[in-house]
C-alpha positions in Angstrom: -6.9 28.9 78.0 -5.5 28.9 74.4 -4.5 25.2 73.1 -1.1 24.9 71.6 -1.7 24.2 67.9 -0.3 20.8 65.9 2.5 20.6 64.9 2.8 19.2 61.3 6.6 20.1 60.5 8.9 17.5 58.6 10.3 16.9 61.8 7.3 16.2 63.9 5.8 13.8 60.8 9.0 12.1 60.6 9.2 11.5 64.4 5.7 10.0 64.5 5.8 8.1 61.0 9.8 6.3 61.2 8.5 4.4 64.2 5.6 3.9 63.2 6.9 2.2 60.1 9.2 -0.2 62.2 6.4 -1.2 64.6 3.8 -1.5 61.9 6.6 -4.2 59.9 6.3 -6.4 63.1 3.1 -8.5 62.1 4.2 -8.8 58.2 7.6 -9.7 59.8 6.4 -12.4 62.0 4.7 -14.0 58.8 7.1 -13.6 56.3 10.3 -15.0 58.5 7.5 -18.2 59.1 6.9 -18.3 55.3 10.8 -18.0 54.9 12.3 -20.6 56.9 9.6 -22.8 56.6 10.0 -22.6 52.6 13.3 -23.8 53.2 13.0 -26.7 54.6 14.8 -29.8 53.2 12.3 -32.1 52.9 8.3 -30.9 51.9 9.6 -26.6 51.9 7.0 -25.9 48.9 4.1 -27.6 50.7 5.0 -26.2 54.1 5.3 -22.3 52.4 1.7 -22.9 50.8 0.3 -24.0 54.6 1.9 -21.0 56.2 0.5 -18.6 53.0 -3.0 -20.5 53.4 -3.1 -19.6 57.4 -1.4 -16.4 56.8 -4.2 -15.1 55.1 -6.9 -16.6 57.5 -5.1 -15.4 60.3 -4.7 -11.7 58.6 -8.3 -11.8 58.3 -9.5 -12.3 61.2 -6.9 -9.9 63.1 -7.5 -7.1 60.7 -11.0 -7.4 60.9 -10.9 -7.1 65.0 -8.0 -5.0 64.8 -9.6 -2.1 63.3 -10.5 -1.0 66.7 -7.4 0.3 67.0 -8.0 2.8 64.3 -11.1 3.5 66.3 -9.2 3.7 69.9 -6.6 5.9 68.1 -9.0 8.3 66.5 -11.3 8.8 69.7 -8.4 9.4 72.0 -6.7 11.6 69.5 -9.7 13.7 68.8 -10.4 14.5 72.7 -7.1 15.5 73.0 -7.1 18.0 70.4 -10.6 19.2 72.2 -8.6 19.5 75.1 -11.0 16.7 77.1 -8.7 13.9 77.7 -8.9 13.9 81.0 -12.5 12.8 80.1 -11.9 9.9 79.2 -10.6 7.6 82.4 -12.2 4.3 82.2 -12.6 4.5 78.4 -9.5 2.4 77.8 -9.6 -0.3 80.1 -13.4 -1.0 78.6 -12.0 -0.7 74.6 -9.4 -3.4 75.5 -12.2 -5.5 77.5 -14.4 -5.4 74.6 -11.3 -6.4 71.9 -10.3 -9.3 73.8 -14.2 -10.4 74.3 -14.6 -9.9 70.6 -11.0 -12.1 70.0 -11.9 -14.8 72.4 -15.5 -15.6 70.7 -14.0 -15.5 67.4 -11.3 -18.0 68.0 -13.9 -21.1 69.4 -16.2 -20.2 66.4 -13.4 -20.9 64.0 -11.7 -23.5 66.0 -13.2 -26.9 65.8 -14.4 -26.1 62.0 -10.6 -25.1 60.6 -10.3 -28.1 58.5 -13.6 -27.3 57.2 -12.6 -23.7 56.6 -8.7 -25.0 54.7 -10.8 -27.0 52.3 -13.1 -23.9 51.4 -8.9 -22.4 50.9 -8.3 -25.6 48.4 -6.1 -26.8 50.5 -5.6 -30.7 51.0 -3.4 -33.8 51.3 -0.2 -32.9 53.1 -0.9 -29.2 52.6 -4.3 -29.2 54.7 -2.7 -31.3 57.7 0.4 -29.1 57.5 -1.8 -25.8 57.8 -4.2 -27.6 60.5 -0.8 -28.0 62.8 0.4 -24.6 62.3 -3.3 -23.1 63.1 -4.1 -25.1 65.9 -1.2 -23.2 68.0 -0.9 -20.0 66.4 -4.9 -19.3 66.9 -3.5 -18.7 70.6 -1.5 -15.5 70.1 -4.9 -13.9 68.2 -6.0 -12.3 71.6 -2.6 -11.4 72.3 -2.1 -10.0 69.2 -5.6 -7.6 69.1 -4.2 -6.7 73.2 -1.0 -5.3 71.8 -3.1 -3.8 69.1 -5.3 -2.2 71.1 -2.4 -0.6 73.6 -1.0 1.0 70.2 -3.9 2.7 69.4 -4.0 4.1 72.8 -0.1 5.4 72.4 -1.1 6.8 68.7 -4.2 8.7 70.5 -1.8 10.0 72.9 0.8 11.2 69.9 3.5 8.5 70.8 4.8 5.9 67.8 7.9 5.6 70.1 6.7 2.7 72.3 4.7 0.6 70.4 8.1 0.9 67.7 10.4 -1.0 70.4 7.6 -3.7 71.3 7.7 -4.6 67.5 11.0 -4.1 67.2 11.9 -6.9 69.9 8.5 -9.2 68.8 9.8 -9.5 65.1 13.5 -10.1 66.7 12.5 -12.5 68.9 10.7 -14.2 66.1 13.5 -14.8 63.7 15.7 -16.1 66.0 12.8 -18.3 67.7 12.2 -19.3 63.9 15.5 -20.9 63.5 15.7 -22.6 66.8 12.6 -24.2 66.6 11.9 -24.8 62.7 15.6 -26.4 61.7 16.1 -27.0 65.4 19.6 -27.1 67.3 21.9 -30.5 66.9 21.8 -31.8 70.3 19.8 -29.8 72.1 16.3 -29.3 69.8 14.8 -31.5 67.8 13.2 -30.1 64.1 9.6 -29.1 64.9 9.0 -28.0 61.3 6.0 -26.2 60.5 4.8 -26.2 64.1 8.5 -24.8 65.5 7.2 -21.7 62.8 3.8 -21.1 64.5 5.5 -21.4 68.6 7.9 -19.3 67.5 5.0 -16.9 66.6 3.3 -17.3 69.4 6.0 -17.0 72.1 6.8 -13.5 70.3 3.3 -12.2 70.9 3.3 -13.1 74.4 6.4 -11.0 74.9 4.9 -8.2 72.7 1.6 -8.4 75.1 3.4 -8.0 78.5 5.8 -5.4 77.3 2.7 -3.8 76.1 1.1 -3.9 79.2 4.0 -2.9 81.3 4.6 0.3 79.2 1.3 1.6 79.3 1.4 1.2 83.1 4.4 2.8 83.9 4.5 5.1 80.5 1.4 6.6 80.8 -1.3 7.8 83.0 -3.6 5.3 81.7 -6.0 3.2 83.7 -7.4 0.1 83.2 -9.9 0.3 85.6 -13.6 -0.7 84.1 -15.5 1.3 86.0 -19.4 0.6 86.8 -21.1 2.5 84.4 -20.3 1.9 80.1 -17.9 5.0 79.4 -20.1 7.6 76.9 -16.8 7.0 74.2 -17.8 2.9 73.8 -21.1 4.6 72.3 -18.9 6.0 69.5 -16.3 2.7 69.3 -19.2 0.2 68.8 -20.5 1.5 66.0 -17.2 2.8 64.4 -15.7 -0.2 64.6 -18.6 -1.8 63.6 -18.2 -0.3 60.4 -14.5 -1.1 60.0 -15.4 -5.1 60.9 -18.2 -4.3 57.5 -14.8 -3.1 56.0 -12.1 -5.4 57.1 -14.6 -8.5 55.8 -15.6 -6.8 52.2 -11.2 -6.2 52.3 -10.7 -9.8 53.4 -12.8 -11.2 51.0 -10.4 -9.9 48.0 -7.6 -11.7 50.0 -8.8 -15.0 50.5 -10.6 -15.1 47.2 -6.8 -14.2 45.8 -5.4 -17.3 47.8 -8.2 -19.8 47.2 -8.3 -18.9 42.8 -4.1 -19.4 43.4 -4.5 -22.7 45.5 -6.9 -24.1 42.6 -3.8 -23.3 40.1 -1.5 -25.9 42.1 1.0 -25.9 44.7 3.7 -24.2 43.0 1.2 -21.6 42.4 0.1 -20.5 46.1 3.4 -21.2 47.3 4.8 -18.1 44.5 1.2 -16.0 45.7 2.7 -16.5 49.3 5.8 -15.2 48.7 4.1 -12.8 46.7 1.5 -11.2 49.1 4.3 -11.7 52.1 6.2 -9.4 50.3 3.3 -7.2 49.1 1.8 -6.7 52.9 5.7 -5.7 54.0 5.3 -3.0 51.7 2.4 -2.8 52.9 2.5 -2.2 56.6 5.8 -0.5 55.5 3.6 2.2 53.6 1.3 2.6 56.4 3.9 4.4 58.8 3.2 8.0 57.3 -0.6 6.8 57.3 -0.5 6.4 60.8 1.5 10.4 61.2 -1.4 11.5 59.5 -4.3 9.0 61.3 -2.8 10.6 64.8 -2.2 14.3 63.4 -5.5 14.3 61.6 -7.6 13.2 64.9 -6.1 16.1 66.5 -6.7 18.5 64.2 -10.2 17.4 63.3 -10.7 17.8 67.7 -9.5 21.6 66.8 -11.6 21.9 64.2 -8.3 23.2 61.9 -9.4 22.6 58.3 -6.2 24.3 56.4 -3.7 22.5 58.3 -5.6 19.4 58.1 -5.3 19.6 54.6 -1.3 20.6 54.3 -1.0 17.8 56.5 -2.7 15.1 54.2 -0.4 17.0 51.1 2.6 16.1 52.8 2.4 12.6 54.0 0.9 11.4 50.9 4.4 13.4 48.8 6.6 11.7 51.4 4.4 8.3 51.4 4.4 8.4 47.6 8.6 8.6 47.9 9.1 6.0 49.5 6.8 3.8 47.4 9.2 4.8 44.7 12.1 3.9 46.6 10.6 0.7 47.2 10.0 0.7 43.5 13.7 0.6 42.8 14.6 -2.2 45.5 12.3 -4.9 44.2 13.6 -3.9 40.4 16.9 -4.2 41.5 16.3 -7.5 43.9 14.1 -8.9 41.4 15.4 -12.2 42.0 17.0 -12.9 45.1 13.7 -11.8 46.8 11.8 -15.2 45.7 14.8 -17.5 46.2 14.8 -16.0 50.0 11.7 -17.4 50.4 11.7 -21.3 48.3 14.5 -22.6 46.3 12.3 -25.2 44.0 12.7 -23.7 40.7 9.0 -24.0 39.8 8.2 -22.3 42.2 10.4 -19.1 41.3 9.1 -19.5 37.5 5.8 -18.5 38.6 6.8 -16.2 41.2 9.2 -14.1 38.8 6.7 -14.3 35.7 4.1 -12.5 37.6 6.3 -10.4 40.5 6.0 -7.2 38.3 2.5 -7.0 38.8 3.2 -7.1 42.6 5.6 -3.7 42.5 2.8 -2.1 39.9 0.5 -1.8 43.1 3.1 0.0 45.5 2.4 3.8 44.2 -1.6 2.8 44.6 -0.9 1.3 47.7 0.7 4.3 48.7 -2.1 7.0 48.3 -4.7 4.2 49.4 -3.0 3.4 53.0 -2.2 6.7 53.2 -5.4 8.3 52.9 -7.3 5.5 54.6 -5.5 5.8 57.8 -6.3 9.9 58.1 -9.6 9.0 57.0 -10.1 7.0 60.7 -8.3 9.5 61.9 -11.1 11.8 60.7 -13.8 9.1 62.0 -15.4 8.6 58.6 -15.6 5.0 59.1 -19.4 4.5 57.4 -17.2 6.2 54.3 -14.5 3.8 54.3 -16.7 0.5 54.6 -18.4 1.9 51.6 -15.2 1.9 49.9 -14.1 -1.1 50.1 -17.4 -3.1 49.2 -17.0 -0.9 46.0 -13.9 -1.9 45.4 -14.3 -5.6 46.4 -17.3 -6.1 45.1 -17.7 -3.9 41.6 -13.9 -4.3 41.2 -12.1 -7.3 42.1 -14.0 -10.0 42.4 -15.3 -9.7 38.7 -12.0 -8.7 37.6 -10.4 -12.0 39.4 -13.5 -14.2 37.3 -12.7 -12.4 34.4 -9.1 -13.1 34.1 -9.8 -16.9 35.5 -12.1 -17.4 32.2 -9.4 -15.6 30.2 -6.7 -18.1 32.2 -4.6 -15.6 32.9 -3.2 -16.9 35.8 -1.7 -15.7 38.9 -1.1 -12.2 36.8 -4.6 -12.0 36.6 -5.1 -12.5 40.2 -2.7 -9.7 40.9 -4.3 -7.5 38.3 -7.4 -7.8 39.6 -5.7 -6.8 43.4 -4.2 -3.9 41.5 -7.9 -2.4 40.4 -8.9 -3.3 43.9 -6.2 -1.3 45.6 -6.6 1.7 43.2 -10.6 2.2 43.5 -9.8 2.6 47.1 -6.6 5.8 46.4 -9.5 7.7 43.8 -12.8 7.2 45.7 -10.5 8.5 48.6 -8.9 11.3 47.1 -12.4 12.7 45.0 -14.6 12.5 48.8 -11.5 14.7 50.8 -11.2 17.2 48.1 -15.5 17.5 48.1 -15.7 17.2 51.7 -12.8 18.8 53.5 -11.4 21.6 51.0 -14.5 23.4 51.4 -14.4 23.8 54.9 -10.8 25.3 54.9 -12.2 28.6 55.5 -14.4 27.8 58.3 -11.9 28.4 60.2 
């Protein structure tokens, strides 16, 4: 029986990447409407906005460096469906998730009774350290929620669909802003203030939605099981070791980040309060990017299962052109909302000095970004995870951090933090670019 081919149209990359885009906005969203209202309040905002941007980056780090096994999920699933062996796979699933929530579930009581420890390795202390302490101690809780819901989108990517996981974000990062509001400024009469800790419930209540409506979609969406089974499914063989190499990856990528945060903390508070409004608006952009990443991540699988070279190669063309257009639109919207963009976040005006002396640097990154994220997403699509953990100790550890020293002994400030984020970011588009063009041109006519 012949198997239909991909379809790689404008259409069908469009219909995969636009929701991808608005679900993969949901976890910057959740952070940047904490750092947002939070930076706003009346009485301590500037020291509340640093303890959010200190646990923001914590947090980030430890769910990106579990999450990648929803690169992994995606990529195997994907890859048998091109190869026509889905049904194959039965109690594969049910044992990834298992194993993403074990993973989440250590993590959390390793880090848990040692996080003031952990804020003062961050810089952080006085009001700032007991203010980031609160906010951790509940928003730890949503981390296995958080790496469930991940998990269940890799699953829908594997099986081509962006659609679902786009309206589970969509009403996570709703139900967050207005939670935000509620619980941070509270209602006259009815809710007292909470502050910093009405940010991180706020959070938290909007994963547990996310995780049930996760869980309930993939149960009556799919044909998905959850069953465990007796016997380890063949596939865990290939996620272990794949994502073990994406963990290698995600802690060599977290490294730059909370390097970035602690060098900013040392500068003073006015300093890591205008880094967290910078890197809340940078990993928007970010996870905004990443949508035509993830049309290519779930494409590429499929056509890596069909072993089809020369579309697999048109295919990377056009989501990095259409990738690299929005990053110019973006381009032009933080130009042209230069300003209002930092006063969204923190009204001090010490604050914004910083922020808009070094915000240009920020919008520098966004074309790198672009090719990066792009080509990084088809490249787990591909399965070359051993490639990619390569990459980013190269580019953390020959690029930034002696980049980030450099410009500290120059005293260049929070520009030369961002500079050295911008070399960082761009090892990772050409070491990316120069290993598809000597690995996968050449085997265009293989086929």
């Amino acid at each position: 029986m012949e198997t239909v081919k991909t379809n790689i149209s404008f259409g069908r990359i469009q219909q995969l990447a636009i929701p991808a885009i608005v679900a993969g906005v949901a976890e910057p969203v959740l952070s940047s409407t904490d750092a947002a209202v939070v930076g706003n309040i009346a009485t301590y905002g500037t020291e509340s906005l640093a303890a959010v941007g200190i646990v923001g980056t914590f947090l980030s780090a430890l769910i990106w460096i579990l999450g990648q096994t929803r690169s992994v999920i995606s990529a195997i699933v994907s890859q048998n469906l091109g190869a026509g062996k889905i049904d194959s796979l039965k109690t594969f699933p049910g044992q990834a998730i298992f194993f993403n929530i074990g993973l989440s579930i250590v993590l959390i009581f390793s880090t848990y009774f040692f996080v003031e420890e952990i804020f003062r390795l961050l810089n952080a202390d006085g009001m700032i350290l007991d203010l980031s302490i609160d906010y951790y101690r509940i928003r730890v809780w949503g981390f296995p929620l958080t790496l469930f819901t991940f998990a269940v989108f890799g699953l829908f990517r594997g099986l081509q669909n962006t659609f679902w996981p786009m309206i589970i974000a969509a009403i996570g990062a709703g139900l967050n802003i207005g939670l935000d509001f509620m619980l941070v400024y509270g209602i006259e009469g009815w809710i007292e203030p909470m502050n910093v800790e009405g940010a991180a419930w706020a959070s938290l209540i909007s994963q547990m939605v996310m995780a049930l409506l996760a869980l309930i979609l993939l149960l009556k969406k799919t044909n998905i099981s959850l069953k465990l089974g007796k016997k380890i499914h063949p596939e865990i063989y290939r996620l272990i070791p794949m994502s073990a190499n994406l963990f290698v990856r995600a802690l060599a990528l977290n490294t730059a980040l909370i390097i970035a945060t602690r060098e900013a903390t040392a500068l003073g508070k006015e300093y890591i309060a205008a880094h967290t409004i910078a890197f809340n608006i940078w990993i928007f952009v970010a996870f905004f990017l990443d949508g035509y990443g993830a049309a290519g991540n779930i494409l590429g699988g499929k056509l890596v299962g069909e072993k089809n070279f020369k579309a697999l190669w048109t295919l990377t063309k056009r989501v990095n052109m259409y990738n690299l257009g929005v990053a110019a639109v973006l381009i032009l919207i933080a130009f042209l909302l230069y300003k209002p963009l930092g006063s969204v976040f923190n009204k001090d005006p010490d604050v914004l000095t910083v922020f808009y002396g070094m915000f240009y640097m920020v919008i520098l990154t966004f074309p790198f970004n672009s090719l990066a994220f792009t080509l990084d997403s088809i490249f787990k699509g591909l399965g070359e995870m051993g490639f990619l953990r390569n990459v980013l100790l190269g580019a953390t550890v020959l690029g930034f951090i002696p980049m980030v020293y450099f410009s500290k002994y120059m005293g260049w400030g929070l520009t030369g933090i961002w500079i050295a984020l911008l070399i960082w970011v761009a090892w990772r588009a050409v070491a990316l670019i120069i290993k598809f063009k000597r690995k996968y041109i050449p085997l265009i006519g293989n086929k």
